[in-house]
C-alpha positions as CSV (number, residue, x, y, z in Angstrom):
1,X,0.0,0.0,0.0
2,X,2.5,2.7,0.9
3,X,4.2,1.9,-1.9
4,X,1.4,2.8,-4.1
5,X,-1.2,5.6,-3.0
6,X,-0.6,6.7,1.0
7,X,2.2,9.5,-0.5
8,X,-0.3,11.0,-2.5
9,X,-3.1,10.9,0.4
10,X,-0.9,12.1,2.5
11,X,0.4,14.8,1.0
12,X,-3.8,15.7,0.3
13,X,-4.7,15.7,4.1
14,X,-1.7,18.8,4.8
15,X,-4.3,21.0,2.8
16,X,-7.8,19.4,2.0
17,X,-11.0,21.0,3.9
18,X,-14.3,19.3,4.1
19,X,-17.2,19.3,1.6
20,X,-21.1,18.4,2.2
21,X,-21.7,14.7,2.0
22,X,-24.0,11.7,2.6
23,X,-23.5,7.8,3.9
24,X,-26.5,5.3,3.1
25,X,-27.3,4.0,6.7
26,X,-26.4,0.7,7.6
27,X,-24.6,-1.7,10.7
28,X,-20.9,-2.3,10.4
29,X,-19.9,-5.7,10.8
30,X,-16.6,-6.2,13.0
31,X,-12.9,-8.1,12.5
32,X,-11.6,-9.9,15.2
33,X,-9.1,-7.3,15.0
34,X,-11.5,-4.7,15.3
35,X,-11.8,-3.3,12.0
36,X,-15.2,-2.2,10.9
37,X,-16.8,-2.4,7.6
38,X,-19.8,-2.8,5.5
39,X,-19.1,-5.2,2.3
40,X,-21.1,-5.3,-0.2
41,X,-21.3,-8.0,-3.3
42,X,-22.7,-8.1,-6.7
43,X,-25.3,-10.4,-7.2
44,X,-26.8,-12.3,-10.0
45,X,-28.8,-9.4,-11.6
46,X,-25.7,-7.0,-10.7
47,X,-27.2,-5.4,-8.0
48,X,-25.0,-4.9,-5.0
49,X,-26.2,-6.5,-1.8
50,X,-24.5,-6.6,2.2
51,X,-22.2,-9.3,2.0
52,X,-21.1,-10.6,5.6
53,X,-17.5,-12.2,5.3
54,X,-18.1,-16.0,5.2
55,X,-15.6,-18.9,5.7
56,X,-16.1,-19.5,1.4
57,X,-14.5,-16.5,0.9
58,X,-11.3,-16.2,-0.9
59,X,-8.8,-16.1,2.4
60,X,-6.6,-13.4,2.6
61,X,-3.0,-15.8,2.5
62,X,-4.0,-16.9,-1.6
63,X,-3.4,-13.4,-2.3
64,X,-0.6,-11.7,-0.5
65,X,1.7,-10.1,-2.9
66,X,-0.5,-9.3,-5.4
67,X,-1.7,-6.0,-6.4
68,X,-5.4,-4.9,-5.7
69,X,-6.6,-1.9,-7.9
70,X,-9.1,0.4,-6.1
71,X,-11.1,3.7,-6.2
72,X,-11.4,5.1,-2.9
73,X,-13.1,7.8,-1.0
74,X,-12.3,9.8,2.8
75,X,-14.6,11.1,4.5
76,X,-14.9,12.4,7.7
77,X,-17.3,11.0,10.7
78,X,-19.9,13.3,10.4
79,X,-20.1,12.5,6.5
80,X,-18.0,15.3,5.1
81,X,-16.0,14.6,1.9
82,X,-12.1,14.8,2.1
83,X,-11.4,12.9,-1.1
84,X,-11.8,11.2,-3.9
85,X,-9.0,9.3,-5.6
86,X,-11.7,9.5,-8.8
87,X,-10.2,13.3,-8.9
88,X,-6.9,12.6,-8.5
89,X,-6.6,9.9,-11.4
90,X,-9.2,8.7,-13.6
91,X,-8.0,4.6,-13.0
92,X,-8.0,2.9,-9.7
93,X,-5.1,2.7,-7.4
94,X,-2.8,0.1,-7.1
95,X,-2.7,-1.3,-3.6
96,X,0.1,-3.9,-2.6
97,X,-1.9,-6.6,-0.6
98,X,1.1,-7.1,2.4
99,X,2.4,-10.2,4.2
100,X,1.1,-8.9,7.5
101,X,-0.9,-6.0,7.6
102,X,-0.4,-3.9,10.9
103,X,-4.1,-4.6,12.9
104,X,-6.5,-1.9,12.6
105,X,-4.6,-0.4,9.2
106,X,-6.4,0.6,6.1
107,X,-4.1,-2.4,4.2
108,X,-5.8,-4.4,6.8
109,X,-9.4,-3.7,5.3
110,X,-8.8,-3.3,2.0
111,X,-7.3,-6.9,1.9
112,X,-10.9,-7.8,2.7
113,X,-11.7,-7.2,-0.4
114,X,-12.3,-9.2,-3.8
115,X,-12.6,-7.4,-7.6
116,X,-15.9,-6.3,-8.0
117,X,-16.6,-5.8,-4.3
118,X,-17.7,-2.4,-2.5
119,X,-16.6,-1.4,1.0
120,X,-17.4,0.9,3.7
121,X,-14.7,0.8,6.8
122,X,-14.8,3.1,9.8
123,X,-11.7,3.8,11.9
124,X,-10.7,5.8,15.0
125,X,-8.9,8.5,12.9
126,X,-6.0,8.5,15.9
127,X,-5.5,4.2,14.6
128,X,-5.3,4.9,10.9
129,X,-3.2,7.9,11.0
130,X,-0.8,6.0,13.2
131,X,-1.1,2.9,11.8
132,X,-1.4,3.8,7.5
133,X,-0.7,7.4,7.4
134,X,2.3,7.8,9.9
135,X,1.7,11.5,10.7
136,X,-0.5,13.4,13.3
137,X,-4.8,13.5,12.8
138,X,-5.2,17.2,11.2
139,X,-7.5,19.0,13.4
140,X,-10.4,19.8,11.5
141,X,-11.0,15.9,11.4
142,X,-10.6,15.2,15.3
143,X,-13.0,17.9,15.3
144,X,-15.5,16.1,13.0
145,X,-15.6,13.7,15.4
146,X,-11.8,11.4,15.2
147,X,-13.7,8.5,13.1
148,X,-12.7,8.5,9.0
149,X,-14.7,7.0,7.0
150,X,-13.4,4.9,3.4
151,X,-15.4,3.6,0.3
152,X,-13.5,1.3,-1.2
153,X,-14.5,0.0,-4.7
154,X,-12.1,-3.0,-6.1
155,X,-11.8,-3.5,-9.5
156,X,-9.0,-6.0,-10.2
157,X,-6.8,-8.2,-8.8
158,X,-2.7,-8.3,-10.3
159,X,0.1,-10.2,-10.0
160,X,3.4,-7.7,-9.2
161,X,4.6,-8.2,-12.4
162,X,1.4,-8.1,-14.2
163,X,1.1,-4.6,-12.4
164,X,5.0,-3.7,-13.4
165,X,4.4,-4.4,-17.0
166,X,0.8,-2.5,-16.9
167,X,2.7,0.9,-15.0
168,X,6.0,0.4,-17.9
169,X,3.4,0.6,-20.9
170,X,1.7,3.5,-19.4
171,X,5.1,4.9,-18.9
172,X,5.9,4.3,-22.4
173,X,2.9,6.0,-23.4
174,X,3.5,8.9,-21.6
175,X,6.9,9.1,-22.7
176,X,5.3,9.0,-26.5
177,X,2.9,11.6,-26.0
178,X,5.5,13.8,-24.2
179,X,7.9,13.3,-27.0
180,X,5.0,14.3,-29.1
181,X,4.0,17.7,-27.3
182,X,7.9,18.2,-27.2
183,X,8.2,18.0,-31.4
184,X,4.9,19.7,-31.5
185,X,6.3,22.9,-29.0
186,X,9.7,23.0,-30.3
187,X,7.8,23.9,-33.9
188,X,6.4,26.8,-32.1
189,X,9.1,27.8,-30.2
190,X,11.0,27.9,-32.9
191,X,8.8,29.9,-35.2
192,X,9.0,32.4,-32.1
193,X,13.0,32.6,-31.9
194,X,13.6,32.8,-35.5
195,X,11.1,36.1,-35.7
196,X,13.1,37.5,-32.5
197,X,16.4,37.1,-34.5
198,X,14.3,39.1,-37.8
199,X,13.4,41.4,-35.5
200,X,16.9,42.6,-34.3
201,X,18.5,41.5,-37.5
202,X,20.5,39.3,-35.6
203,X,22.0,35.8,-37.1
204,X,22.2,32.7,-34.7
205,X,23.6,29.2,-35.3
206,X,22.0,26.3,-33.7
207,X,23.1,23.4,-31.8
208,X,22.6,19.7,-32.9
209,X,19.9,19.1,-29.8
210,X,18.4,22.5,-30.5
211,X,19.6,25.3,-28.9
212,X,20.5,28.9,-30.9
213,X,23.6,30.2,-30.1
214,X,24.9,34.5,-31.5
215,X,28.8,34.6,-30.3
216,X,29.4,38.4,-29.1
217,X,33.1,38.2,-27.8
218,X,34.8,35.0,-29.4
219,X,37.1,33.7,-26.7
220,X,40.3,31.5,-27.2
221,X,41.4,28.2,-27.2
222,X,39.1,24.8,-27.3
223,X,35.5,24.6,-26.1
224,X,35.1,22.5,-22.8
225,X,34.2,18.2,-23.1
226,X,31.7,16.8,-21.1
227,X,32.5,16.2,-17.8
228,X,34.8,19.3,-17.3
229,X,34.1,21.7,-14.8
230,X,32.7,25.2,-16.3
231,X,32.6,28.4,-14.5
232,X,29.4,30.6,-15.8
233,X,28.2,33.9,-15.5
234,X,24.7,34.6,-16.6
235,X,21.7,37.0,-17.0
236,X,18.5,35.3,-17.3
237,X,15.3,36.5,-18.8
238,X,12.0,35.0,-20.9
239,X,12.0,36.1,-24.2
240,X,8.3,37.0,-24.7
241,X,8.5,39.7,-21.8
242,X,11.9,40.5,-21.4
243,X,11.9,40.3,-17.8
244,X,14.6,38.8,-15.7
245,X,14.3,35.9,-13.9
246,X,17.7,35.4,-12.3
247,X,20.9,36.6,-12.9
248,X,24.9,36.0,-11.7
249,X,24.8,39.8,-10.7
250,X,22.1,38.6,-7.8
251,X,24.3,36.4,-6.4
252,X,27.5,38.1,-5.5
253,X,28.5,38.1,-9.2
254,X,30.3,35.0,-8.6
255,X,30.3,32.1,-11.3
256,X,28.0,29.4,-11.5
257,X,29.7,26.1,-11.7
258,X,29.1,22.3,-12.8
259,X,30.1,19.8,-15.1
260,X,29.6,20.5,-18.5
261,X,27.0,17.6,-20.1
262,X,25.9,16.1,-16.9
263,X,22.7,17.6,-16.4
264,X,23.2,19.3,-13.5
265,X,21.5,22.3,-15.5
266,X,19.0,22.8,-18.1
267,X,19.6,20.7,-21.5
268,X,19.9,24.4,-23.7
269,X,22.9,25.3,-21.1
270,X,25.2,22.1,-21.6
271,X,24.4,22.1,-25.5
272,X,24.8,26.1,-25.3
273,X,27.8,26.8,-23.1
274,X,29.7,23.5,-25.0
275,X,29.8,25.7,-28.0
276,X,32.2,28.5,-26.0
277,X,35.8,29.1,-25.6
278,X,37.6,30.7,-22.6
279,X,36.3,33.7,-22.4
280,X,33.5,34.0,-24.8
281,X,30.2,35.5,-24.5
282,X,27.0,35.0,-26.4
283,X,23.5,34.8,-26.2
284,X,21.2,31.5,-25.6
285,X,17.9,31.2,-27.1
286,X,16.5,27.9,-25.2
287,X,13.3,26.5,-26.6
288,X,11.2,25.5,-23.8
289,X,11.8,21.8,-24.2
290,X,15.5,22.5,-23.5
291,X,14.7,24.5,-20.3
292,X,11.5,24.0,-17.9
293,X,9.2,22.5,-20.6
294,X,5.3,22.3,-19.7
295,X,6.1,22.6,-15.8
296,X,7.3,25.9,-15.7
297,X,9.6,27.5,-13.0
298,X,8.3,29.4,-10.1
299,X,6.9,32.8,-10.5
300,X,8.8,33.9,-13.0
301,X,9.2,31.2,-15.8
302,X,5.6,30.2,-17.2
303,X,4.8,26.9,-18.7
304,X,6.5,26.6,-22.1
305,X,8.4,29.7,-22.3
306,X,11.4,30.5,-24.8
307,X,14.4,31.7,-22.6
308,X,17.0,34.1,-23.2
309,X,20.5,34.1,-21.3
310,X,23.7,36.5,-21.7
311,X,26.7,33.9,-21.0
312,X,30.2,34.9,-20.5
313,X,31.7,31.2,-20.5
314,X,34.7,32.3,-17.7
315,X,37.0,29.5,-17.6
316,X,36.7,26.0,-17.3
317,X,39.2,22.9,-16.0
């Protein structure tokens, strides 16, 4: 389980505030461990019906190891909604079905469950954040009452490595349709450097990975290999605005250093500063996928922007 979803839910309960909500009426059936829960089972019309646990049930040992998928819900004892993992990711969460759960854990109810099933389980909040969450009951929940409630719907049941090679193909995918926005963005990022250059009638060359380059003071010597250590100083700023971002003059004018081609800084730097000589300067035009893509950078670098650095490469060893 915590390998899974609890970071996520986690993080969720440092900020989350409750919302209206309503729980169907019903008696909790009770663990010998003290668990409580309401477990409900599709029947042969597919309507869901209580479902007491019976011996006939699949028993818990068959399945350790495996990988139960689940959409889940929080809610707080007097029925107000914390969350819905629904809004945090369309599919159900993987949850690791342990050797042992710890007694009175949320791993201990949710290995309960079967694919198909629906679950309501009630806990002392003060047992399942010690138990699952490991951090301290936020207080607007002890004040609702210090009971959390989950609904639990399981949808399918995985082997590890069935679940391994399901998360690697959606990583692949991902990876594809990053690629994709990547090709499609550096299209229009470069439609927007090339009418800066027209602009200021200024001529660039351009790297093999992408990154436009305008020398301004040729240095001397050989450009620095990977792995050498560069000393940088810079003036940062986005290219659609003009405003600065960051700069070596706001840090005691002192050089920036790291090793060239290691990606200890954006991709545009090491393809950009590898084009210098001791004591060069020039100008960077970074197309976004070279510098802080989609995500952005704080305040001051929106999503997809087209940055624009003054470099004086210093020296390098």
């Amino acid at each position: 389980m915590r390998y899974f979803l609890l970071s996520a839910v986690c993080a969720l309960f440092a900020f989350l505030q409750p919302a209206s909500a309503q729980t169907p009426g019903a008696e909790f059936s009770r663990l010998p461990t003290g668990t409580e829960y309401r477990l409900f089972r599709k029947d042969a019309t597919g309507r869901y019906l209580p479902h007491p646990l019976a011996a006939t049930d699949a028993p818990y040992a068959s399945r350790v190891g495996q990988v139960l998928t689940v959409f889940l819900e929080f809610r707080t004892g007097r029925d107000s909604l914390l969350m819905k993992s629904r809004q945090m990711q369309p599919t159900p969460q993987p949850v690791a079905l342990p050797d042992k759960p710890e007694v009175g854990s949320l791993e201990e109810a949710l290995g309960l469950l079967l694919p198909g099933d629906s679950a309501v389980f009630r806990f002392p909040a003060d047992t399942i954040f010690a138990k699952t969450f490991r951090q301290p009951v936020p207080p607007f929940i002890r004040k609702g009452g210090n009971t959390m409630l989950v609904f639990a719907s399981a949808r399918e049941l995985l082997t590890m490595a069935e679940m391994s090679a399901r998360q690697e193909k959606l990583q692949a995918e991902y990876a594809k349709q990053a690629k994709a926005a990547a090709v499609a963005q550096s299209a229009k990022d470069a439609a927007k450097i090339q009418a800066y250059l027209k602009k200021n009638k200024l001529v660039a060359k351009k790297t093999v990975g992408g990154t436009y380059y305008i020398i301004t003071r040729p240095g001397k010597g050989l450009p620095p290999k990977k792995g050498q250590t560069v000393r940088v100083l810079y003036r940062g700023t986005v290219l659609a605005t003009g405003k600065e971002f960051d700069s070596s003059a706001k840090h005691g004018n002192e050089p920036i250093a790291f090793a060239l081609g290691t990606g200890q800084v954006i991709p545009g730097w090491d393809q950009g500063i590898a084009m210098l000589t001791k004591g060069s300067k020039a100008v960077l035009l970074i197309p976004s996928p070279l510098a802080y893509g989609p995500r952005g950078a704080g305040a001051d670098i929106p999503a997809n922007a087209v940055l624009r650095f003054e470099v004086e490469l210093v020296d390098f060893k």
